[in-house]
C-alpha positions in Angstrom: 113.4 103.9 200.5 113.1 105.4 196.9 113.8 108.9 198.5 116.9 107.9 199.9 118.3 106.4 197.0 117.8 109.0 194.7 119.7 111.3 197.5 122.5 109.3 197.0 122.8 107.9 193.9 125.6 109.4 191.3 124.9 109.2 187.7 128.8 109.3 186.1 129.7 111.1 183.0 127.4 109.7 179.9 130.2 108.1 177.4 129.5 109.5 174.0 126.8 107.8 172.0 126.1 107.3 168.2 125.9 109.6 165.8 129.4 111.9 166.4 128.5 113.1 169.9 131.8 114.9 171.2 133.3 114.0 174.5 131.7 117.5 175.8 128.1 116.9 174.7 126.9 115.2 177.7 126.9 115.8 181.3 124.7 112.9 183.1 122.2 114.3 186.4 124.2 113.9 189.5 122.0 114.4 192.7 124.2 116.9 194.7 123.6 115.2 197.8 127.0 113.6 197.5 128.4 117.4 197.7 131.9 116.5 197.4 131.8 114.6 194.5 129.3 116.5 192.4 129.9 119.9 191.2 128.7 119.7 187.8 125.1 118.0 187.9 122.0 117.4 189.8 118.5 116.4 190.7 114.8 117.6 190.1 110.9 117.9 189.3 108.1 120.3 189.2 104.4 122.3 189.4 102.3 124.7 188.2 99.1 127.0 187.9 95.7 125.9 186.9 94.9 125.8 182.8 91.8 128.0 181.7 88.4 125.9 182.9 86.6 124.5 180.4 82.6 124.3 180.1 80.5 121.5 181.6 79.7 118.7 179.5 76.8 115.8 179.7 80.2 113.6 179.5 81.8 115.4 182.5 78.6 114.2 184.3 79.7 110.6 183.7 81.3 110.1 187.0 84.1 107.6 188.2 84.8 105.4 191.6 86.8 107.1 193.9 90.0 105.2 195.0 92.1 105.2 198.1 95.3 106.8 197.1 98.4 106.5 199.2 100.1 109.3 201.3 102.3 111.5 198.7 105.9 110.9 198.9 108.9 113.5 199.2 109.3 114.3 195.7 111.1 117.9 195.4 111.5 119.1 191.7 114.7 120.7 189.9 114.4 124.0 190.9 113.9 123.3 194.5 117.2 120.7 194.4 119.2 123.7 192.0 118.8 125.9 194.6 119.2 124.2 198.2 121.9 121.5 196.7 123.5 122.4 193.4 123.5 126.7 193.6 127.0 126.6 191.9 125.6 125.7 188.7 123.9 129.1 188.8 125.7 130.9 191.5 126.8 134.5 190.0 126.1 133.4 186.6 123.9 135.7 184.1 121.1 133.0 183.6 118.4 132.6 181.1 115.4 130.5 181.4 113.0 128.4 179.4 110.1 128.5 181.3 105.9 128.7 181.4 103.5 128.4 184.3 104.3 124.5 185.2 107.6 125.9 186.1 106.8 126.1 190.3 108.4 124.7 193.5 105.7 122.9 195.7 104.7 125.3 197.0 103.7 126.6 194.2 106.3 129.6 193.9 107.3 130.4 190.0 110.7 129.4 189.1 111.3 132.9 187.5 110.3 134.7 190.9 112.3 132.3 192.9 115.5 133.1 190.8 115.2 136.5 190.0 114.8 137.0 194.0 118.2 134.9 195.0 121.0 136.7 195.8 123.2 134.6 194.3 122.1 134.4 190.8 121.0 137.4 188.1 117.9 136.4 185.9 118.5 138.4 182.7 116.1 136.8 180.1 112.8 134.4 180.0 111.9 132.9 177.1 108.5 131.6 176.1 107.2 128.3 174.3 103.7 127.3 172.8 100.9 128.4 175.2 102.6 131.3 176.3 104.4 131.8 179.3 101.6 132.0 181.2 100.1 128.9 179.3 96.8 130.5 178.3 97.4 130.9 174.5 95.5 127.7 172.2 97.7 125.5 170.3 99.1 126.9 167.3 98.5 130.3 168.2 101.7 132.5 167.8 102.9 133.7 170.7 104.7 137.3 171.4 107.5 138.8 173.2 107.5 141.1 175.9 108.4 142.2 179.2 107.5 140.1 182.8 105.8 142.1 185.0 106.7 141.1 188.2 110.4 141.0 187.8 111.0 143.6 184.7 113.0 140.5 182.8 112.9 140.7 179.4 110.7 137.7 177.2 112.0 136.1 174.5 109.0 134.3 172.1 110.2 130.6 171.0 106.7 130.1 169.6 106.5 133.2 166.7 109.1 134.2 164.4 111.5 132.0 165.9 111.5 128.2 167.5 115.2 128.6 168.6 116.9 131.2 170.8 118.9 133.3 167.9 122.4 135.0 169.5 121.1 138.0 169.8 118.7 136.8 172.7 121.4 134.8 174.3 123.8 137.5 174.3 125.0 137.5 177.8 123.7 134.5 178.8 126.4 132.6 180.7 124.2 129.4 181.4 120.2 128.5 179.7 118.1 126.6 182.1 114.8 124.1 181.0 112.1 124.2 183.2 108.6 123.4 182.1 106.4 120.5 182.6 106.4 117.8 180.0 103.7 115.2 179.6 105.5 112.5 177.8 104.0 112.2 174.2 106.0 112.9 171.2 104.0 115.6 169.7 104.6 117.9 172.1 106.1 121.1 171.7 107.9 121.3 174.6 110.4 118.8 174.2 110.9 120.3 170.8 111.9 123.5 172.3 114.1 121.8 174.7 115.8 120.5 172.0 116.3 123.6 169.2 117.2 125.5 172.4 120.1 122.9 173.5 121.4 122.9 169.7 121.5 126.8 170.2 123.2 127.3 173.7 125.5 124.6 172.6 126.9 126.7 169.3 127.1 129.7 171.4 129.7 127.5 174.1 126.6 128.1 177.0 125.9 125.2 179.3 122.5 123.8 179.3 120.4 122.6 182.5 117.4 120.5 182.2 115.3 121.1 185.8 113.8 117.8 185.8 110.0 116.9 186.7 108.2 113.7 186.4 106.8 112.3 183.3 103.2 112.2 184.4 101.7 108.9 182.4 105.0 107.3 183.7 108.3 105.9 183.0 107.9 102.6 182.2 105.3 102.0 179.3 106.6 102.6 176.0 104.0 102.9 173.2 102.9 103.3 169.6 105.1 103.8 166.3 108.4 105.3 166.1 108.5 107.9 164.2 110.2 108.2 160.5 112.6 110.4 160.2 110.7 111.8 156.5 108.3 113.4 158.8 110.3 114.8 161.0 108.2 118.4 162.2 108.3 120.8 165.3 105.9 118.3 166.6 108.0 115.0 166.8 112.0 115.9 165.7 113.0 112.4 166.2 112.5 109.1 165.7 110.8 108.0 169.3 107.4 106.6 170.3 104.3 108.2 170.8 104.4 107.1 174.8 108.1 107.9 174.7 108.7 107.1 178.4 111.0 109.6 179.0 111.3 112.6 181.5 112.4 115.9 179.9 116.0 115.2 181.7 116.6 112.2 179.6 115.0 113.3 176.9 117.8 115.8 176.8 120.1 112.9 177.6 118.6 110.8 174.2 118.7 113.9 171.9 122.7 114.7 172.6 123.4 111.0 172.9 121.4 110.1 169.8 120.5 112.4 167.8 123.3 114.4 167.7 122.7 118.0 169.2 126.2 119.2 171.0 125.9 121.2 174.4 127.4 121.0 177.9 124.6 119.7 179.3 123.3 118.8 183.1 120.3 117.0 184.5 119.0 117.9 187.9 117.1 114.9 188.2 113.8 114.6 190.3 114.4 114.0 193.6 112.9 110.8 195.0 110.7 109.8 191.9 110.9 106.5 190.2 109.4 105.0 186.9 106.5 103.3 188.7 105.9 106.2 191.0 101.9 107.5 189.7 101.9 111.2 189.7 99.0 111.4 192.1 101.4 110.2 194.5 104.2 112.3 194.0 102.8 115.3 196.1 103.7 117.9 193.2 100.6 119.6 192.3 99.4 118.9 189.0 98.9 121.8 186.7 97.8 121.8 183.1 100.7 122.6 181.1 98.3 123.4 178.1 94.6 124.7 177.9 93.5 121.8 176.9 95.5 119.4 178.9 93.3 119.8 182.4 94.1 116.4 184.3 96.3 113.4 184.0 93.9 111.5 182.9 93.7 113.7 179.6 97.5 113.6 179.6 97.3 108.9 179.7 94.7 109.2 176.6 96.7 112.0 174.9 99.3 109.5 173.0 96.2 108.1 171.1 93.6 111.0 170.3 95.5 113.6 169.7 95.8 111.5 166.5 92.2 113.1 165.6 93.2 116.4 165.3 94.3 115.6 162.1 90.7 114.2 161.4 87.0 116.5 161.4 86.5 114.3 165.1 86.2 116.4 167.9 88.5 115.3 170.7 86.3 117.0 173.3 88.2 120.4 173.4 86.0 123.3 175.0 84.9 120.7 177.1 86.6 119.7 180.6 87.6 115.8 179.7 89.9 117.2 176.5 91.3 114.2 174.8 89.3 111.6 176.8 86.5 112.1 174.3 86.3 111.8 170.6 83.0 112.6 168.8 81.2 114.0 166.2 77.3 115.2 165.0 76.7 112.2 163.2 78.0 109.8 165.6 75.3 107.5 167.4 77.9 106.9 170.6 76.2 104.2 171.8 76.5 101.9 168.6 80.0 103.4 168.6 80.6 102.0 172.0 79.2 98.5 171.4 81.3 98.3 167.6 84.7 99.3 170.2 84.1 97.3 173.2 83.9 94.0 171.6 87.8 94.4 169.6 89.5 93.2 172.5 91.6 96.3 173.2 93.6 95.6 175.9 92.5 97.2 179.4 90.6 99.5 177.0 86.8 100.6 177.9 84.6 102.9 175.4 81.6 104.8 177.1 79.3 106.2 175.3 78.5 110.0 175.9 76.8 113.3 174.7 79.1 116.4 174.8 78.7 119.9 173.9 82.2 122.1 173.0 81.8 125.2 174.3 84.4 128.1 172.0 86.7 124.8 171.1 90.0 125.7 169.7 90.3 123.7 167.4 87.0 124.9 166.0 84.9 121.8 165.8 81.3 121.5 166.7 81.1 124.6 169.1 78.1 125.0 170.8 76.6 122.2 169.0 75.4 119.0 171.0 77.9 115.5 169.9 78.1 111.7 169.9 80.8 109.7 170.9 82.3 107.9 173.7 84.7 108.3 176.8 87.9 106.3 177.0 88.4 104.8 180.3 92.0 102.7 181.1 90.5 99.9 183.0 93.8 98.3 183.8 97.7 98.1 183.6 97.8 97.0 180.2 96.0 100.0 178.9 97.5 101.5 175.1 96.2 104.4 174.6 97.4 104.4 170.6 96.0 101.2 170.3 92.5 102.4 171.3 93.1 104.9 168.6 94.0 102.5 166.1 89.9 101.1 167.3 88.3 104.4 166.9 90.0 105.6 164.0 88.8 102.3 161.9 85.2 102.4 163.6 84.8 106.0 163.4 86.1 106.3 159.8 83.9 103.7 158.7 80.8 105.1 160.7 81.5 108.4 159.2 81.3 107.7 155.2 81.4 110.4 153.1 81.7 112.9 156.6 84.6 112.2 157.1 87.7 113.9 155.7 91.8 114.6 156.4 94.0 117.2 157.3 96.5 115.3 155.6 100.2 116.8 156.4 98.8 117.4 160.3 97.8 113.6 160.8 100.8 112.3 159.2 103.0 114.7 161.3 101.4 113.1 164.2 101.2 110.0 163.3 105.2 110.3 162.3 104.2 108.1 158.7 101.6 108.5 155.8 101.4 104.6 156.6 98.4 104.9 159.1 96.1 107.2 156.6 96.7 105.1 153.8 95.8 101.8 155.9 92.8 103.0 156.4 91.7 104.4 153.1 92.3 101.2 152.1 89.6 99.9 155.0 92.0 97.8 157.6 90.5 97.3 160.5 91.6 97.3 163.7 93.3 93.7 164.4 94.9 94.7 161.1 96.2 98.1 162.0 97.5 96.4 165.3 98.9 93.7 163.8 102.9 94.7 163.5 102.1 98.0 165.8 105.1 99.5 167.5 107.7 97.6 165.3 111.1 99.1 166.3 110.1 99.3 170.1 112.4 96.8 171.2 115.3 98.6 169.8 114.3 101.9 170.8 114.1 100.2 174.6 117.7 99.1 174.1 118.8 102.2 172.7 117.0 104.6 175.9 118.5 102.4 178.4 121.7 104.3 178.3 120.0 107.5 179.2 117.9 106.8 182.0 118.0 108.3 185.3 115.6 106.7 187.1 114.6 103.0 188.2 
């Protein structure tokens, strides 16, 4: 059984990689369940609260087939495996954690109450990424310091004035711990975080803990272009896929064995989860880890339309399908629909819909009725940044003169100023696709090292 293996199976120290990784940078996840033989790594996975509800939309009335889903498995996160098998990580140590509302147990307890209530371990300083640490805050919105109300411990803002712990708020620290739900797309903050935080602890000789969760739109597909290095931003540091296909764990893994950031550095790795394993199926309550992030489903489509933020598109924020829908005024959805749905996009199905935003964040189109369409994955093949590559070439051209760039933001995203200037230049969509994803076969060789899962 997949539970049982990942109970037992030891991950061995990670040999250093490329790049000038030290000997010390890299301690692999090592389920504790082989006690004796483990002391310095572990196992792991995670939950948390509801995001803010979003308004009813004519899309959300656009209903799907319920499915049979299978019994959930036994999938216990980090926190729960850091404290019931590996405590001596933390045991008597002055810890610090990276953390947000998707930082629960299964029950649904908050890591920071179930550590600052142990016995055995002294919570002395949160610290908070984009959204806040209780998640509620829109994207790009600076976030504050302050103080947690339930325990009294101090929190630290990585989403203001700084990105990066400085000294002064790791001062006392004796080990930093990682524990927020990730939902495996490059531009996403949290990963970024992760990984200014590691380069941080590391300078400052303090070990670094990654409580491991699963990555939602799974471990095996691996999508979209790698990013180049020239665009390099706090939304995708370094050069990895869209649909990286990576949990947080070995995306800490990757970034020390790649990419160069040095720190003593442990995995507790998600107890009984493999690649394949859907989350629905994991029995770890899904919670959104962003506003606008409300179900799974948002987070599969996420890879491709997040790409039209950079564009005037809505992407169906202030609604409660955010990033499933893409739409605009001026769109007719139903033309839209038909242009997409004969392209051939593989497992790829456009509907067409009318949606109102309701106080988007992003600011686009609130209160004001839209055209567009849905995207539904209608089978295993499904790419959500090649359905993007579709809408962007049949939306851009539907659009004329409406439509406009916010240039540095969509070439952040899209990691190259390649895309935008393919389609100034009119490609369409079997010529965007064409040569898509070149560099994904090295980047599979390169990740295999890292993985902790199969």
């Amino acid at each position: 059984m997949a539970l049982a293996r990942s109970r037992h199976r030891v991950t061995a120290p990670q040999a250093p990689a490329a790049r000038g990784t030290s000997p010390r940078c890299i301690r692999a996840g090592i389920i504790h369940g082989l006690l004796a033989v483990a002391l310095g790594v572990l196992t792991a996975a995670a939950c948390a609260p509801p995001g803010d509800a979003n308004g009813e939309t004519a899309a959300a009335r656009v209903g799907t087939p319920d499915s049979p889903t299978p019994p959930p498995a036994d999938v216990r996160p980090g926190i729960e495996v850091l404290l019931t098998d590996s405590l001596p990580l933390v045991r008597d140590r002055r810890v610090g954690l990276i953390t947000n509302h998707t930082g629960r147990d299964r029950s649904g307890a908050p890591s920071i109450d179930l550590l600052a209530s142990h016995p055995e371990v002294e919570l002395v300083a949160l610290f908070s990424p984009e959204h806040g640490i209780r998640g509620s805050a829109e994207a790009g919105v600076r976030v504050e310091g302050g103080v947690d109300e339930r325990t009294g411990v101090p929190i630290h803002s990585l989403y203001g004035e700084n990105r990066a712990p400085t000294a002064e708020m790791l001062d006392g620290i004796e080990v930093l711990l990682f524990d927020i739900q990730d939902i495996g797309t490059r531009y996403y903050t949290y990963l970024s975080t992760m990984a200014l935080a590691m380069e941080a602890a590391g300078a400052h000789g303090i070990p670094f803990v990654v409580l491991d969760r699963p990555n939602p739109i799974g471990g095996d597909p691996v999508q979209g272009n790698i990013l180049d290095p020239t665009f390099s931003s706090f939304v995708g540091l370094y050069p990895i896929p869209m649909r990286h296909g990576l949990t947080a764990g070995e995306f800490a893994r990757m970034a020390a064995g790649e990419f160069g950031v040095e720190v003593e550095l442990s995995v507790a790795v998600v107890d009984g989860w493999e690649r394949t394993m859907p989350f629905g199926e994991t029995g770890i309550p899904w919670i959104a880890p962003s506003p606008n992030m409300p179900s799974v489903e948002s987070a599969l489509h996420y890879p491709g339309t997040c790409l039209f933020e950079g564009t005037p598109i809505s992407v169906g924020r202030g609604t409660d399908r955010a990033f499933q829908l893409v739409g605009a005024p001026w769109l007719d959805g139903d033309a839209l629909a038909a242009r997409l749905n004969v392209l051939g996009v593989p497992d790829a199905r456009f509907v067409a819909v009318r949606f109102t935003p309701e106080s988007p964040g992003d600011g686009k189109f609130g209160g004001t009725e839209v055209g567009g369409v849905r995207l539904e994955a209608d089978g295993p093949e499904y790419d959500p940044t090649l359905a993007a590559l579709a809408l962007l070439a049949e939306i851009k051209a539907m659009s004329g003169d409406r439509w406009s760039w916010r240039t540095g933001h969509f070439d952040r995203l899209a990691g190259t100023d390649g895309l935008r200037a393919a389609l100034d230049e009119g490609a369409t969509y079997a010529e965007l696709a064409d040569g898509w994803g070149e560099g994904l076969a090295g980047y599979l060789v390169r990740r295999e090292g890292y993985l902790l899962y199969r």
